[in-house]
C-alpha positions in Angstrom: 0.0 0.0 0.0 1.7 3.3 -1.1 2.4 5.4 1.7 2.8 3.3 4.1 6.5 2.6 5.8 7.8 2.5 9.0 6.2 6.4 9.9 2.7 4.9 9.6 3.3 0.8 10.6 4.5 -1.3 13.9 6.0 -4.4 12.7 3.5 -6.7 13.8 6.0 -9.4 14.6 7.9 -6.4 17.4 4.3 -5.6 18.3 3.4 -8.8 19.3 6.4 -9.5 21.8 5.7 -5.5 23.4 1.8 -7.9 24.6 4.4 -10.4 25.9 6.1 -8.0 27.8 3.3 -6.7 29.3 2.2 -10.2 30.3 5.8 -10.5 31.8 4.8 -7.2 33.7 2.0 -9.2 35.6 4.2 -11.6 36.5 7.0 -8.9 37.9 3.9 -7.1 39.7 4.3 -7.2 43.5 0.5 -7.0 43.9 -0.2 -9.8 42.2 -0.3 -13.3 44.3 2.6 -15.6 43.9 1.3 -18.1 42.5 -0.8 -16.3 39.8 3.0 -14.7 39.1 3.9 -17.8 38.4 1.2 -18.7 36.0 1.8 -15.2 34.2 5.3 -16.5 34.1 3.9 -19.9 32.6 1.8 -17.7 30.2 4.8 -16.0 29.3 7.0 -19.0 28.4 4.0 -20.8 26.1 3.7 -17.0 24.4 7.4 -17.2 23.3 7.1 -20.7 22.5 4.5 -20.2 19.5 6.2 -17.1 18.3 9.2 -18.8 17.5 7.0 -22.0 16.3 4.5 -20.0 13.8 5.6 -16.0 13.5 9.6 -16.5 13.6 9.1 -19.5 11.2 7.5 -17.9 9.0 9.9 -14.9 9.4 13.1 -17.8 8.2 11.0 -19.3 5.8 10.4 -15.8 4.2 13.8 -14.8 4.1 15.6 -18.1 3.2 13.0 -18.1 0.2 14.1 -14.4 -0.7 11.5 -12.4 -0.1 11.2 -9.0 1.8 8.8 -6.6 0.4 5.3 -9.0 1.2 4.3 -6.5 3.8 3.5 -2.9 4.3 7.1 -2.1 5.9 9.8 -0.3 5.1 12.1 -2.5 6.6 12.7 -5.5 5.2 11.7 -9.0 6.6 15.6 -10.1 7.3 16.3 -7.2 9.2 12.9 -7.9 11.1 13.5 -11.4 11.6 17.2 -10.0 13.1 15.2 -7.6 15.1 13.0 -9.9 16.4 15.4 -12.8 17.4 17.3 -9.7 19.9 14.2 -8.7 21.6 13.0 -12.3 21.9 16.5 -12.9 23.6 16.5 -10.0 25.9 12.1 -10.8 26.8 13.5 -14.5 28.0 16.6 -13.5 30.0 13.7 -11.1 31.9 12.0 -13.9 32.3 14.6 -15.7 33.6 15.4 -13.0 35.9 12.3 -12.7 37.1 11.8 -16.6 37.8 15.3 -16.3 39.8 15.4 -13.6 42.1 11.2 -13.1 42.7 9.3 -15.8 42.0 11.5 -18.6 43.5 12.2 -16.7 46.8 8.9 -15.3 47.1 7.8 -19.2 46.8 10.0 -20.0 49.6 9.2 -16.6 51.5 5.8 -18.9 50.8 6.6 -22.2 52.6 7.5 -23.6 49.1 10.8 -24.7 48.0 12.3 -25.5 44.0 15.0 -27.5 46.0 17.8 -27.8 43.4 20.6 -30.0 43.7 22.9 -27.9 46.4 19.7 -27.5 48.4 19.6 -31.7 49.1 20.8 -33.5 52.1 21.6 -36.4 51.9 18.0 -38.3 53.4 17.3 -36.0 50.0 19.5 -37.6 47.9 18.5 -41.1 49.0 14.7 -40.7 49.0 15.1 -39.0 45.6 17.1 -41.7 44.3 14.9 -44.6 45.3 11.5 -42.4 44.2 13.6 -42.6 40.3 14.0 -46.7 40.7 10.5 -47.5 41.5 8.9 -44.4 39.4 10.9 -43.4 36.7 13.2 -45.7 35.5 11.4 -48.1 33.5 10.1 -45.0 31.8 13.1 -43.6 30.4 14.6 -44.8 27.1 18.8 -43.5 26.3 19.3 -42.9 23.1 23.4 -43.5 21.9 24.7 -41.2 19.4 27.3 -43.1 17.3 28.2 -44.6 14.2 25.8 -47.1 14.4 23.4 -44.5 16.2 22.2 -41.4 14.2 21.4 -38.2 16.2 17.6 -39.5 16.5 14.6 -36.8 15.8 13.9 -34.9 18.8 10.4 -33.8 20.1 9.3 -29.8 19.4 9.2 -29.0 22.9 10.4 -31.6 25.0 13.2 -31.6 27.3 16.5 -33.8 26.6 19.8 -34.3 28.7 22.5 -34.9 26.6 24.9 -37.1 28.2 28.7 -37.4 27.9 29.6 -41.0 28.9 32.0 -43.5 29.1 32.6 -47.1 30.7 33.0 -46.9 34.4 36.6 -48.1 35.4 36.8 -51.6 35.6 33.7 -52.5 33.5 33.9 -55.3 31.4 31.4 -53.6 28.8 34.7 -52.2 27.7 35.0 -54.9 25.3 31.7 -55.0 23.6 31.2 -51.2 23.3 32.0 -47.6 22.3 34.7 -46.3 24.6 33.3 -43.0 25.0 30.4 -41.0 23.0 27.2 -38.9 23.6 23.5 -40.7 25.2 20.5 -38.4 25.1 17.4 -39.0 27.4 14.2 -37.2 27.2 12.6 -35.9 30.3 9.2 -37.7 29.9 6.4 -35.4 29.3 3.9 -37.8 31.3 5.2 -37.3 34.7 4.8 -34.0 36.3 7.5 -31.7 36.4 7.8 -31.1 40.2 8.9 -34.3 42.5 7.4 -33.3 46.2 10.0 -34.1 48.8 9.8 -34.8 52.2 8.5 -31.5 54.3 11.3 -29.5 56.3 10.5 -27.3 58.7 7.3 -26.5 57.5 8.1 -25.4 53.8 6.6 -27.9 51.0 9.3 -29.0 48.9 9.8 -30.0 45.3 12.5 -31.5 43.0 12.7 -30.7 39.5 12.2 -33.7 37.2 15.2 -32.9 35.3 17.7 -32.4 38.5 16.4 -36.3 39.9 17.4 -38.0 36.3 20.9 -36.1 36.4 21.2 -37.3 40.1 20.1 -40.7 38.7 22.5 -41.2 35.8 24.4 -44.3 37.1 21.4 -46.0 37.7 20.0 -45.6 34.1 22.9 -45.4 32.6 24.4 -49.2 34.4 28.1 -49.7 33.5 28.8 -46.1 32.5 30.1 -42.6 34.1 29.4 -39.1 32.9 31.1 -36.4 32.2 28.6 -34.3 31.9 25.0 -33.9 31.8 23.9 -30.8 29.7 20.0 -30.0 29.6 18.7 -28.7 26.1 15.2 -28.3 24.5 14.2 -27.9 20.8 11.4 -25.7 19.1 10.5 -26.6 15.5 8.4 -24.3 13.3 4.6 -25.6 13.8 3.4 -24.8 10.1 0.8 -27.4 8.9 -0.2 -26.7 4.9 -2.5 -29.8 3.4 -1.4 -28.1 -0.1 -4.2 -28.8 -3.0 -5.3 -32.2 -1.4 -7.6 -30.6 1.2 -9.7 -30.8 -2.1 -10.6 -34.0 -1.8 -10.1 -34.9 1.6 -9.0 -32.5 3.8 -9.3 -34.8 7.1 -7.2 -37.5 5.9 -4.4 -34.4 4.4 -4.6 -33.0 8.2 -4.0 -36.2 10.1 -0.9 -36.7 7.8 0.5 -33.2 7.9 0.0 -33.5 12.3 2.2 -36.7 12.0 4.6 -35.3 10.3 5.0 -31.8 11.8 7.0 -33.4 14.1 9.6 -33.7 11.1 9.8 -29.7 10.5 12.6 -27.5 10.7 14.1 -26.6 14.3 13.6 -22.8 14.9 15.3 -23.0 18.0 17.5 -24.1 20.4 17.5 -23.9 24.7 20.6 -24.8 26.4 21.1 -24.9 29.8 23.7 -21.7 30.5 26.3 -24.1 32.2 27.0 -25.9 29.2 30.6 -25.3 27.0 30.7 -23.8 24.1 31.3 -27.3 22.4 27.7 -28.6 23.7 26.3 -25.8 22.2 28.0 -25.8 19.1 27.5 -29.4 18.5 23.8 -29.6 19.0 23.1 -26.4 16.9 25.2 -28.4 14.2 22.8 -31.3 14.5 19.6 -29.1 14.0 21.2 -27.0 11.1 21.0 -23.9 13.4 22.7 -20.6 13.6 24.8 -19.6 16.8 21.5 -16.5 17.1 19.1 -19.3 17.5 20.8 -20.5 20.4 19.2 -19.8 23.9 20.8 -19.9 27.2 18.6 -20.6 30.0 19.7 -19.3 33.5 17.6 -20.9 36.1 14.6 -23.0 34.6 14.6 -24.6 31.2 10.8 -24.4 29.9 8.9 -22.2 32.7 5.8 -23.1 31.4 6.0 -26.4 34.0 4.9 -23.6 36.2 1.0 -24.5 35.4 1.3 -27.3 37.3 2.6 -26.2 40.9 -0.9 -24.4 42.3 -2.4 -27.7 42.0 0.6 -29.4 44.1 0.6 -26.7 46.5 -3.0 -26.0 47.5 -2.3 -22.4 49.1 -5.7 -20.5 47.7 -4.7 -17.5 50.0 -1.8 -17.6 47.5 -4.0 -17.2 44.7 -6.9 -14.7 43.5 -10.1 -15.6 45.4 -11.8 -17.5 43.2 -14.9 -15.7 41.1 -16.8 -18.1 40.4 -19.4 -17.3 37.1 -23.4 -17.2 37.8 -26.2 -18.2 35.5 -27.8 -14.9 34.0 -30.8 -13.6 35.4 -32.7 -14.6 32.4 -31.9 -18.2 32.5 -31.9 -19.3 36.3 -35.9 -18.0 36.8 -37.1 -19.7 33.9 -37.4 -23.8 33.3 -37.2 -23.2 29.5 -34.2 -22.8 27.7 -36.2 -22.0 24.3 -39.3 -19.9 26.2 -36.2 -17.7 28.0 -34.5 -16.9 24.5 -38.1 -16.2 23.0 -38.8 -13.5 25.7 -36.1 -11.1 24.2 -32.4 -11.1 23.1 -29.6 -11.3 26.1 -26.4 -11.6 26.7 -23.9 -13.7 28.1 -21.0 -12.0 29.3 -17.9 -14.6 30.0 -16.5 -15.4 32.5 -18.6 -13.6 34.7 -21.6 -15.3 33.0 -21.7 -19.3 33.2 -21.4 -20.7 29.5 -23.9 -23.5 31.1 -27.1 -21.6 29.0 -24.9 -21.9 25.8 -24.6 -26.1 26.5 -27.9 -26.3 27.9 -29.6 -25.3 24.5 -27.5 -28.0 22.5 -28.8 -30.5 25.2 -32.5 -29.5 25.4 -32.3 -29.4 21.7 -30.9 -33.1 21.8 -34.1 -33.9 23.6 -36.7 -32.2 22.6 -39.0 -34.3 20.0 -40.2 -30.9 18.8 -36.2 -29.5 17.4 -35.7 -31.1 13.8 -32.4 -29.6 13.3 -29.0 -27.9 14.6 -25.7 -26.6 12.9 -23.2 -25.5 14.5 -19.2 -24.1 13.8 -16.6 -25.5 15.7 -13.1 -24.0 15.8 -11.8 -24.7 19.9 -13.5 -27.3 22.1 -12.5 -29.0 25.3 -11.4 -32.0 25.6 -14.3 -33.4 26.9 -16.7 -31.1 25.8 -20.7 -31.8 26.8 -22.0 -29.4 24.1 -20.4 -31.6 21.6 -21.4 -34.5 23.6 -25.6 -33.0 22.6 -24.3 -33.0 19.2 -24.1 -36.1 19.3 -26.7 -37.3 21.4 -29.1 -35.3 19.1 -27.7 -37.0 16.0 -28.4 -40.3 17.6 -31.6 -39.7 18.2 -32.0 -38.8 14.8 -31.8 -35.4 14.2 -30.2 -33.1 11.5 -26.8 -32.2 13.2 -24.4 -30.1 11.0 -21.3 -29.2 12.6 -18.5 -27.3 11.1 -15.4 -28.6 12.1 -12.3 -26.7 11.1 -9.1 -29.2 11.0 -7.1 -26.1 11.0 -7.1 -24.4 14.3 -3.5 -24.4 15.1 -2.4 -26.6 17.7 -6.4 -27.8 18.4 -5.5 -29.9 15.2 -5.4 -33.8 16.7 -8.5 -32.6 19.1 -10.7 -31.5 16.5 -10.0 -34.6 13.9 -10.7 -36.3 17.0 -14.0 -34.9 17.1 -15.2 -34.6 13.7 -14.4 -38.7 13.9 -16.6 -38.9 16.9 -19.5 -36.4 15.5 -19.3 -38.5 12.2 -19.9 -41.4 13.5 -22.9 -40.4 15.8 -24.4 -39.3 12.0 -23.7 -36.1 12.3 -22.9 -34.6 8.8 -19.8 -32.9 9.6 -18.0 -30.1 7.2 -14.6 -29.3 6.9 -14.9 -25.8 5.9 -14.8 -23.7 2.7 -11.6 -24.7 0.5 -8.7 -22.4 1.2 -10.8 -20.7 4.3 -10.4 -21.2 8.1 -13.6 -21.1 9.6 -13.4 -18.9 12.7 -16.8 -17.7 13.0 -19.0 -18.8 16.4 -22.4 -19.3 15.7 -25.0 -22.3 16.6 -28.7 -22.6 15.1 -31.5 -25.1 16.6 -34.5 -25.2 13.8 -37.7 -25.8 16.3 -41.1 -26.5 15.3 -43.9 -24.9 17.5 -47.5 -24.2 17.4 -46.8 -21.4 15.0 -44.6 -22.6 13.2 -40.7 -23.4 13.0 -38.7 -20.9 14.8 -34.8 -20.4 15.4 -32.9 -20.1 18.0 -30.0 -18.3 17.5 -26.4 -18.2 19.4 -23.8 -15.9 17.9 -20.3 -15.5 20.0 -16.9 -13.6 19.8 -15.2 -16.7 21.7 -15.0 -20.6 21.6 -17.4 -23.0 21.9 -15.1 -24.0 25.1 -16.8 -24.5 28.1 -13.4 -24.9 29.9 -11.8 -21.3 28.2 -15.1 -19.4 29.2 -14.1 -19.6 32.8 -10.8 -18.4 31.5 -11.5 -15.7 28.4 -13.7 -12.8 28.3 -16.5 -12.9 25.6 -19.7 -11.9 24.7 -22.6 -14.6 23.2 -25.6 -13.0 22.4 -29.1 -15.7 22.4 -31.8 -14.3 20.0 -34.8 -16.1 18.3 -35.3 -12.6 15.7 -36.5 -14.3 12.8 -34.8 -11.8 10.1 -31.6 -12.5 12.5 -32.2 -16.6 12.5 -32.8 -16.3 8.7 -29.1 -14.5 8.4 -27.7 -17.4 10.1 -29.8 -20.2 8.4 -28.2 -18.8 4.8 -24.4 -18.1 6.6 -25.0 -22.2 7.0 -25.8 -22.7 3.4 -23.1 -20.8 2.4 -20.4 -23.0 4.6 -22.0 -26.7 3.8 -23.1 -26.0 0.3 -22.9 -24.0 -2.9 -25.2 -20.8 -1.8 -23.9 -17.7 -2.5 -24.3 -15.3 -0.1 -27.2 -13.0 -0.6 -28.5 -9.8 0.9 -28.6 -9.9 4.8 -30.7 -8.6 7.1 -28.3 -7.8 9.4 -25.3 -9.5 9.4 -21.7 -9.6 7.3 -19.3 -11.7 6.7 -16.2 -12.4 5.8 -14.2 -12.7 3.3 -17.1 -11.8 1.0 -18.1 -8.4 2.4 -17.0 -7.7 6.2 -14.0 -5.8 4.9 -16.3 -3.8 2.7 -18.2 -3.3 6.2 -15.8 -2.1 8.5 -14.6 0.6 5.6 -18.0 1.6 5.0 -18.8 2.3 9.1 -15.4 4.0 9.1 -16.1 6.2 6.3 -19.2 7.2 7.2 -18.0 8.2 10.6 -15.4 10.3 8.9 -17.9 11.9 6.5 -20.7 12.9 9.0 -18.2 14.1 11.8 -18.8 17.8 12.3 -18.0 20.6 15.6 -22.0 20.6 15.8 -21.8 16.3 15.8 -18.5 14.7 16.3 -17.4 11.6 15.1 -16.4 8.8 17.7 -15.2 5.2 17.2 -14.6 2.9 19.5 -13.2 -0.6 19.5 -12.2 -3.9 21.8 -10.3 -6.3 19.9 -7.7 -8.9 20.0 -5.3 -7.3 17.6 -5.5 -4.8 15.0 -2.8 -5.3 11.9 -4.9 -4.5 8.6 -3.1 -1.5 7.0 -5.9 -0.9 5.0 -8.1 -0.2 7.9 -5.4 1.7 9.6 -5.2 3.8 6.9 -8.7 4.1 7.3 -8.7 5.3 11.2 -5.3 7.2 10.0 -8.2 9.4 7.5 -10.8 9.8 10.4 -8.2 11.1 12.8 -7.3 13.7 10.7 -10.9 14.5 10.3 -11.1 15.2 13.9 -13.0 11.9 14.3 -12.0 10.5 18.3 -11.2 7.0 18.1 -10.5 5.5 20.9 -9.2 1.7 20.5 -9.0 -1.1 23.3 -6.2 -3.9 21.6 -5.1 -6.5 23.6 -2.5 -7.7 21.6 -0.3 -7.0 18.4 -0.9 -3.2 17.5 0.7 -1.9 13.9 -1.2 1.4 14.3 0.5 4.4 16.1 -1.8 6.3 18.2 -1.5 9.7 19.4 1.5 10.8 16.5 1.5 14.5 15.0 0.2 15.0 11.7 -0.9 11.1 11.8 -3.4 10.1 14.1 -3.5 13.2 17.1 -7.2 11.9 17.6 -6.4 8.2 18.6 -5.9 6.5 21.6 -5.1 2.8 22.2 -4.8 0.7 25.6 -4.4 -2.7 26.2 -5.4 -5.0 29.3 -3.7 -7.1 30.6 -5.3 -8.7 34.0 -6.4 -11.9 35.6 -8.6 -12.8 32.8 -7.9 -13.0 28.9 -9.0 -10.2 27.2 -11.0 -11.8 24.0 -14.0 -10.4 23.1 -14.9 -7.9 20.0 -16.6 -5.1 20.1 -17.7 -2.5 17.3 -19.3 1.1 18.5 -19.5 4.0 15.8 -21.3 6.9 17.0 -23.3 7.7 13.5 -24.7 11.1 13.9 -26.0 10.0 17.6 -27.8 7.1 16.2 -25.3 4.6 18.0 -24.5 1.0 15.8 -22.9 -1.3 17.9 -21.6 -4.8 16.9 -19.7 -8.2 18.1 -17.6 -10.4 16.2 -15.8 -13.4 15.5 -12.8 -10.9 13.6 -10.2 -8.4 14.2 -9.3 -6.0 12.2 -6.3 -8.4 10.7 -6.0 -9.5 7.1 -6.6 -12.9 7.9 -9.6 -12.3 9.5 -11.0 -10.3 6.9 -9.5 -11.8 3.8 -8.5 -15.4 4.4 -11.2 -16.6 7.0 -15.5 -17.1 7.7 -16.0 -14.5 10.1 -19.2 -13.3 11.1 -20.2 -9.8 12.1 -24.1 -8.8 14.3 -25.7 -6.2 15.4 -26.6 -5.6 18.9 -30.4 -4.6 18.5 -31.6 -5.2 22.2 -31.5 -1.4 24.0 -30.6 -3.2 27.4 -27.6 -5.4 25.8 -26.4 -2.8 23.9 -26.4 -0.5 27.1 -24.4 -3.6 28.9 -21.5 -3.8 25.8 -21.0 -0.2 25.9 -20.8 -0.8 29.7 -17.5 -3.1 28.3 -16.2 -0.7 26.3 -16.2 2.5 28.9 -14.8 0.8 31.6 -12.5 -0.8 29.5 -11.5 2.8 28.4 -10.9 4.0 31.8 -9.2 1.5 33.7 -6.2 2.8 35.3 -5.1 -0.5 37.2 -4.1 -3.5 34.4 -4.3 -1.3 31.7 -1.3 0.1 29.1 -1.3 2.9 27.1 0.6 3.0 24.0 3.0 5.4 22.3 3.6 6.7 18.9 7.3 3.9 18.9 4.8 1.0 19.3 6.2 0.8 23.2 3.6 1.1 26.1 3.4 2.7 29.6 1.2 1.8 32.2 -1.9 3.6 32.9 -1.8 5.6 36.2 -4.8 6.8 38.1 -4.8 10.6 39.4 -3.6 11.7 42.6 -6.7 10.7 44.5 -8.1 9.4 42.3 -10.2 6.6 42.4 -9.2 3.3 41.1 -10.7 1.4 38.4 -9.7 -2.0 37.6 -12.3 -3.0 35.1 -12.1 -7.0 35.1 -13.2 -6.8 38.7 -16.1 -3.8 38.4 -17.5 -6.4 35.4 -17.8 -9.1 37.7 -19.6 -6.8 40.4 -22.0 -5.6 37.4 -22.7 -8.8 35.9 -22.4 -11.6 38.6 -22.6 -9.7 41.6 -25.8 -8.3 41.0 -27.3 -11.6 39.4 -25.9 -14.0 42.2 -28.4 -12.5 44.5 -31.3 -14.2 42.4 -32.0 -18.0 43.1 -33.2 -20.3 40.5 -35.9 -23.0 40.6 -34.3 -24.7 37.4 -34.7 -28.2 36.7 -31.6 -30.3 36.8 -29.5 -30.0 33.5 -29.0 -32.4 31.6 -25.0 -32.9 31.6 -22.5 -32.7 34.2 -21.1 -29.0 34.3 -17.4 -28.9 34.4 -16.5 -27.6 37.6 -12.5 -27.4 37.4 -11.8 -26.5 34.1 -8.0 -26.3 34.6 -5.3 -23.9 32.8 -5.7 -23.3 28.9 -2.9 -24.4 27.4 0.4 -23.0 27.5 0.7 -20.3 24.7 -2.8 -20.6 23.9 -4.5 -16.7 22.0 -7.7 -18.0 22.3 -8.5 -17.0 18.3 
């Protein structure tokens, strides 16, 4: 796009590691409990994991295939790639840091002890020891690197120690094999990464996996010494393309290209800092590696193990209290799923809402003679997901069940083929998708026949069908039986499962076919009709906004005097608040206890307010390259409650960032007594305080609620 270089762009690869720093911020934060620091930590870790696995992959793949101009920058893609490999660097020695000197003594401040190997006694040593014969040991599997051993394929992710060994003096296994050479052993990804120890003196102490194999190396390695034992992890580039096959059968294409990611190029190298140059040197060789690629680790390979101590521990007054999410008003005083959407469009605001109304309607729907159909997109899921248990249950009973399954959400691959198998096999018809589209859209439609003849019933969400990440994620679902909106949704459906072109809506838009269109329209017309007399306001809540056609866009409003003001969680190629560029713009990001995911449209329109949720962001993919749905919010009340979202959003001067014209970000601070507004927590007053003091005279449900729904996984955006 002409005119637009380095003055007008972020680089959104250097945008997205400035969210990760503000993620490290939380974990840095004194007022944050230690052991949510430690899962900030852990969030960290899985962040920097995927960047190097899909955005610095792509960055290598890029530049060793010579391009350099594909984007809007003016610098090119190998000096970003170099750019981004320093500040990646710099982001995990932080982390590091911050693991060393304030979360591990502020866990022992804590009464709980990472007891590394100068911290054992010797009663330490032994119980140790004996817990690796009877636990580990059959478990573990050396590998020999020699002539007649080739340096095997090593896990994306995993943990190895590579081993220097040779036959013990006075072995008689001198005679049979090599005299000296290299052994690796992966650290096993089954076991937990934290062996507890006996107590001392009150503190609750842990091994690391890792340190008890080391300690353990002449008991799995029988016959042999080391001279040296050098931990080392490997991250490979995560890219899965079914190429032109996904034609004909894109499940059987994905389940061979997730077999053999394992086979793609390592992106990456993590070696433990006490290991000699020549470690380093030879395992970089191995991977076909440059010396920048390399990674040294100061005090705890893979932090992301850190998920797993709050469950070992059980400290909650370590912890945030727990807020646990109610059942809206509208749902817990009626007995009717169907008669509660039919009364008037609501809202479910995650995770202060429960996402229990959003399951229950898949399960009444299962069992109600009087529902003939129900489609339904799928892009995340949980692993043991009761809505797509009702999918099933309906199809068995007979029912039209069309779900949506897209193959292609990255690292939710194996789950969802999983899935599709299972939701086949019920006689469900299940879809893949449009070819060379990711379906990201969230939307579910049960087709109900009643005295007056067949209704719908209507969900349309900016997250996950995920019961687990709804406790986890913020989102919006709006429930609606409108018929012009159920008829939208009825065609959206055609379009996806057959050969219907998309016609005229009623209300909603879509992508790719016109939602770009959309979005340019709303911010033109903002632009157009802004005047002293009625000014021009836009407001937004996204996930990320990179599209430098609709930065340009906000870019033009600005300088009309148009007041945008922009909530973006995460990447950010837009510079707010620069002279002559975009005075009139103002972006924050959030970054608190819960992730920030939902999306949210406002555009003021002459005083007749639009609002609107989505699927999309205001990214090319989004708009170009995936089905994404845009809707209205219609109801007065609901669009009162998503403004509500937006304002407090806008002024919260606790978790939130502001950013600067250089792409970097300062915190927000409240005014000298001022009061303080830390909007996660005045959302959960708003929507689940008030609400909780209602009780319900609901009939059981028909599925088991999950009550513990665990941490998301490491790394996880939550698209």
């Amino acid at each position: 796009m002409k005119g637009t270089g380095k003055r007008r762009l972020i680089e959104r690869e250097l945008s997205l590691l400035e969210f990760q720093s503000r993620v490290l911020a939380q974990a840095e934060d004194e007022r944050v409990p230690i052991l949510d620091r430690c899962r900030f930590a852990a969030i960290v870790a899985g962040n920097l994991d995927e960047f190097y696995m899909v955005h610095m992959a792509l960055l290598r793949r890029v530049v060793e295939d010579g391009g350099g101009d594909i984007r809007p920058y003016d610098r090119s893609i190998a000096w970003i790639l170099k750019e981004a490999k320093a500040r990646a660097r710099r982001l995990t020695r932080r982390l590091q840091a911050c693991i060393g000197r304030e979360l591990l003594p502020g866990l022992l401040r804590n009464g709980i002890e990472i007891a590394r190997p100068k911290r054992w006694t010797e009663a330490d040593r032994e119980y140790l020891l004996n817990w690796f014969s009877e636990r580990l040991l059959a478990v573990l599997t050396p590998l020999a690197v020699d002539a007649a051993h080739p340096f095997p394929l090593l896990a994306s992710g995993a943990m190895f120690i590579l081993f220097h060994a040779r036959p013990a003096a006075g072995s008689d296994r001198r005679q049979y094999f090599a005299q000296a050479g290299q052994i690796l052993v992966q650290v096993p990804p089954s076991f937990g990464r934290f062996v507890p120890m006996p107590d001392a003196g009150g503190i609750k102490r842990f091994a690391l996996l890792e340190d008890v194999i080391v300690a353990a190396a002449s008991r799995l390695l029988g016959g042999y010494e080391t001279g040296g034992a050098y931990l080392f992890r490997v991250t490979r580039d995560a890219d899965i393309d079914a190429g032109d096959e996904y034609a004909e059968n894109l499940l059987v294409a994905m389940e061979r290209q997730v077999r053999d990611r394992r086979r793609n190029a390592a992106v990456r190298l993590e070696i433990f800092a006490d290991a000699p140059p020549p470690v380093a040197a030879y395992l970089l060789e191995r991977l076909e590696l440059d010396e920048d690629d390399c990674i040294r680790v100061g005090t705890l390979m893979d932090p992301k193990g850190l998920f797993g101590l709050a469950p070992l521990v059980r400290r909650p007054d370590l912890e945030e209290p727990p807020r646990q999410p109610v059942l809206h008003p509208r749902v817990a005083g009626s007995r009717d799923i169907f008669r509660a959407i039919q009364a008037g469009d609501f809202a479910l605001f995650h995770p202060f809402h429960s996402f229990d109304p959003v399951v229950e309607l898949a399960a009444r729907a299962a069992e109600d003679p009087d529902v003939l159909a129900i489609k339904i997109t799928l892009y995340r899921v949980s692993g043991d997901s009761p809505l797509v248990a009702a999918l099933m249950r309906a199809a068995e009973a007979g029912k039209q069940v069309t779900a949506v399954v897209e193959l292609r959400a990255r690292f939710d691959e194996e789950a969802n083929i999983q899935w599709a198998r299972r939701l086949d096999a019920a006689g469900a018809h299940v879809i893949y998708g449009v070819v060379g589209y990711k379906t990201h859209s969230k939307a579910m439609l049960v087709v109900r026949r009643e005295e007056d003849g067949i209704r719908r019933y209507v969900h349309l969400g900016t997250g996950n069908y995920n019961d687990r990440t709804a406790r986890q994620y913020t989102d919006i679902g709006l429930l609606t039986a409108r018929p012009d909106t159920g008829e939208d949704i009825s065609a959206f459906f055609n379009v996806i499962t057959g050969y219907s072109m998309p016609p005229k809506w009623n209300h909603i838009e879509m992508a790719p076919t016109g939602l770009r269109r959309k979005f340019l329209a709303l911010i033109e017309r903002e632009t157009e009709r802004h005047s002293p007399e009625s000014p021009g306001f836009i407001r937004a809540k996204i996930n990320s906004l990179t599209d430098p056609e609709i930065i340009e866009a906000l870019y033009r409003a600005s300088a009309a005097g148009v007041r945008v003001d922009l909530v973006v969680r995460g990447m950010c190629c837009l510079r707010p608040g620069a002279r002559g560029l975009s005075e009139n713009i103002r972006v924050v990001s959030i970054v608190d206890r819960y992730l920030e995911h939902s999306r949210i449209y406002h555009f003021r329109n002459g005083g007749n307010e639009e609002v609107y949720l989505s699927s999309a962001d205001w990214m090319e993919r989004n708009l170009d390259r995936r089905l994404e749905l845009l809707f209205p919010v219609l109801d007065p009340g609901v669009k009162k409650d998503v403004l509500r979202v937006l304002d407090l959003s806008l002024r919260d001067n606790d978790r939130a960032w502001q950013m600067l014209p250089d792409g970097s970000y300062k915190r927000v601070r409240r005014r000298k007594g001022g009061k303080i507004v830390r909007a996660q927590e005045v959302l959960y007053h708003v929507f689940a305080g008030a609400h909780s003091r209602g009780k319900s005279d609901r009939p059981p449900l028909p599925f088991q609620p999950v009550e513990d729904p665990g941490d998301p996984k490491p790394g996880r955006k939550g698209n």
